[in-house]
N, C-alpha and C positions, 0 to 999 in steps of 0.2 A: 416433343423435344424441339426445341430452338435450331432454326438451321444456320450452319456456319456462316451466311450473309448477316441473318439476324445479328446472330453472337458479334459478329462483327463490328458493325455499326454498332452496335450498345455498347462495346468495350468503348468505340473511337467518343462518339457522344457523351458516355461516364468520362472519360479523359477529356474532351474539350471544357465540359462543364467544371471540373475540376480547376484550371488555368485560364476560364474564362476572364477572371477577372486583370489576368493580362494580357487580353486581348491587343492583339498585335496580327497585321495580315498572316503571317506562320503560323497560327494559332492553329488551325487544322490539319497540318502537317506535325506539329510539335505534339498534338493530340493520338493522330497517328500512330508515329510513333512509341509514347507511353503504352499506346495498347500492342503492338509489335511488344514491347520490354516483359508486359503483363503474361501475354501468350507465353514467348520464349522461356517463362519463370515455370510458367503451370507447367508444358513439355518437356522439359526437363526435371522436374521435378514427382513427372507418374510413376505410379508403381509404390512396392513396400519389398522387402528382403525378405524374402519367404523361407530361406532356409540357410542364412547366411553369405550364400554363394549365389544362387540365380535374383533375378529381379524382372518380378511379376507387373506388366503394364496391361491394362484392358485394351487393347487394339481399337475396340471403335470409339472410344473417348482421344487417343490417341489420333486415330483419322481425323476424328471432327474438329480438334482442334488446330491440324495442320491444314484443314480444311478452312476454317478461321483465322489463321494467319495469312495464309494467300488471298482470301478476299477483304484483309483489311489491308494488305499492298495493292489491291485494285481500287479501293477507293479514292 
């Protein structure tokens, strides 16, 4: 399994890469951020309705990727 550093940095790099071509000094922080938007979509979005009423999220995909957002605000 990829550790949330990793995940990290490959979200930030798929997004720099991404907007490379408008390359401007922000460009890394602009990158940043897209992968901050990326994460917040996936976290939000775990889980399925399992019985109408509750909603089922796997907790350590959840960890890891709050795990993954905070080391792509440390970057």
């Amino acid at each position: 399994m990829i550790s949330p550093q990793e995940q990290a940095e490959e979200l930030v790099d798929q997004m720099y890469y991404q907007i490379f071509d408008q390359h401007t000094p922000d460009t890394w922080n602009k990158s940043k951020q897209c992968a901050l938007v990326a994460v917040d979509n996936i976290l939000n979005n775990f889980g399925a309705l399992t019985d109408g009423k509750s909603h089922y999220c796997d907790y350590a995909a959840i960890k890891h990727y709050t795990q993954v957002k905070e080391a792509i605000e440390k970057l």
